[in-house]
C-alpha angles and dihedrals in degrees: 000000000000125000121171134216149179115203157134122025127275110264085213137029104218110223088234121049099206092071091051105102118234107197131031137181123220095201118189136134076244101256093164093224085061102043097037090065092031088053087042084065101047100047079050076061098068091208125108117278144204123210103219119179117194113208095189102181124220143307074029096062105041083061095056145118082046095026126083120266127274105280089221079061100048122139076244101057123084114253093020109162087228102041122144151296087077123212132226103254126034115186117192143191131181143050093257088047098067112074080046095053083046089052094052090044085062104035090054084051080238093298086119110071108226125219130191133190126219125346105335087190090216087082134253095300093076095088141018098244118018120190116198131179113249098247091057085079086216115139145170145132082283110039115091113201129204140167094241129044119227132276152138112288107097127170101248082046093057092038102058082035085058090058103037115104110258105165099191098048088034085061089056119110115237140284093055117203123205110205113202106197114191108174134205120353141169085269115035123035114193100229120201087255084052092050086042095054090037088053097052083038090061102036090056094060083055099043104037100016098043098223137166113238110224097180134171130159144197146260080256095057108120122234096244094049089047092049091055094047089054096057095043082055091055099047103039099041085240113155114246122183112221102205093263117115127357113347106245099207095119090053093052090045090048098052094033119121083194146356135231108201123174115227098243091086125058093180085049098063091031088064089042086059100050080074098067082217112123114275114220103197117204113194124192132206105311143054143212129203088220093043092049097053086053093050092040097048084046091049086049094056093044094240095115129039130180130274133247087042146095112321112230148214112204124113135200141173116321106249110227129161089166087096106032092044077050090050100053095048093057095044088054095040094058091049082046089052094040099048 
């Protein structure tokens, strides 16, 4: 699948020209959490994009991400999701995505500079550039390490967002509170005790906080908790999204005075933090190693604070890798380009 677009501004303006890239590939087997940060990057970019998926079948795709691409999907077959001709920059994301980012660096003759996010588990080798989240623990001369993973958020993005008209969420007494619901994981399972203590979390920012409730969940959500967020939506006057239309979550991120997020989702709170607004983090029942360095290294800093708990006011820095994740891949790509 290929889908082509042209967005976002460059984050920096390359002295010569001719080491500025023109084309790029967000490549994925569109798993939105993947493409959504890999997307984030490229619009960072400022340079046109192109959404490829790749769909590789079985016994192919069991092998990867160590194994070769699916031969239906091979650079030499019609209608291959990374047929030439190849762009300069390729930016991936995904376990199933990386035999198919090696076969593009090869095929290009390594003309076109490679870019992987997140552990790709076949070391820093696999790309170009790697970008990792700090609490992955995976390290190297090319990999570049931050808190918080990509996205979309950016500040010029919550900021016309915060100006922008939104009736419903502009009627809303202040403080406004977004509420960011993930659901079960491998990792976290919200037991009935879990919903139980989220629900009269929630009701006593309504009651003796007098908040405004801004909520949306997720496709994880489970029934019960979803069940219990409708009805505190009906009796508390909060906003819940239910799933039809535009998702208004960065509307909710941009006029929120502050932000409930549960644990199960890194991305989730990442996002949360791009706002500069204070992060109240819910876990359910669960842990993991990984989970816990990123919310410990948050909590140090003072961007996140339990839930249920007081909510609180202070601000700090807006925590954004987007750019910085943008600007190192155009530094490298021109050295690339110039080498």
């Amino acid at each position: 699948m290929i889908q082509k677009h042209h967005d976002g501004i460059p984050v920096h303006n390359l002295q010569d020209s001719s080491l500025a890239p023109e084309s790029c590939w967000v490549l994925t087997d569109g798993k939105a959490g993947d493409e959504t940060q890999c997307v984030g990057v490229a619009e960072a970019l400022g340079t046109q994009y192109e959404i490829r998926r790749v769909a590789p079948r079985p016994p192919f795709s069991w092998a990867m991400p160590w194994g070769p691409v699916d031969p239906r999907e091979s650079d030499r077959r019609p209608g291959s999701p990374i047929a030439p001709p190849f762009p300069d920059i390729v930016i991936a994301s995904g376990r199933r995505a990386v035999p198919y980012l090696r076969r593009v660096k090869k095929a290009s003759r390594g003309r076109t500079f490679t870019v992987f996010l997140k552990d790709p588990r076949t070391g820093p080798k696999t790309a170009d550039l790697i970008w990792a989240p700090d609490h992955d623990g995976l390290r190297g001369a090319n990999v570049l390490v931050t808190p918080t993973a990509p996205h979309r958020f950016s500040r010029r993005v919550l900021a016309e967002l915060r100006d922008r008209p939104h009736p419903d969420i502009d009627a809303l007494s202040r403080p406004r509170v977004a509420v960011l619901i993930g659901g079960d994981s491998r990792h976290h399972t919200f037991t009935q005790g879990d919903i139980e203590r989220l629900a009269a979390g929630l009701a006593r920012l309504a009651d003796d906080d007098g908040a405004s409730l801004m909520i949306t969940a997720s496709r994880r959500t489970p029934e019960p908790l979803r069940r219990r967020l409708e009805h505190l939506a009906a009796s508390r006057g909060c906003l819940l999204w239910d799933g039809s239309g535009q998702n208004p979550l960065p509307a909710y991120l941009a006029k929120a005075d502050a932000i409930v997020a549960t644990a199960d989702s890194t991305n989730m709170i990442g996002e949360a933090a791009a706002t500069g607004k204070p992060v109240h983090v819910f876990t359910p029942r669960g842990h993991h190693p990984k989970i816990d360095r990123f919310l410990g290294t948050l909590t140090s800093i003072g961007v996140i604070h339990p839930f249920p708990g007081p909510l609180k006011n202070t601000t700090y820095e807006p925590l954004d890798s987007t750019p910085m994740i943008a600007g190192e891949i155009l530094k490298r790509f021109a050295r690339h380009r110039a080498g």
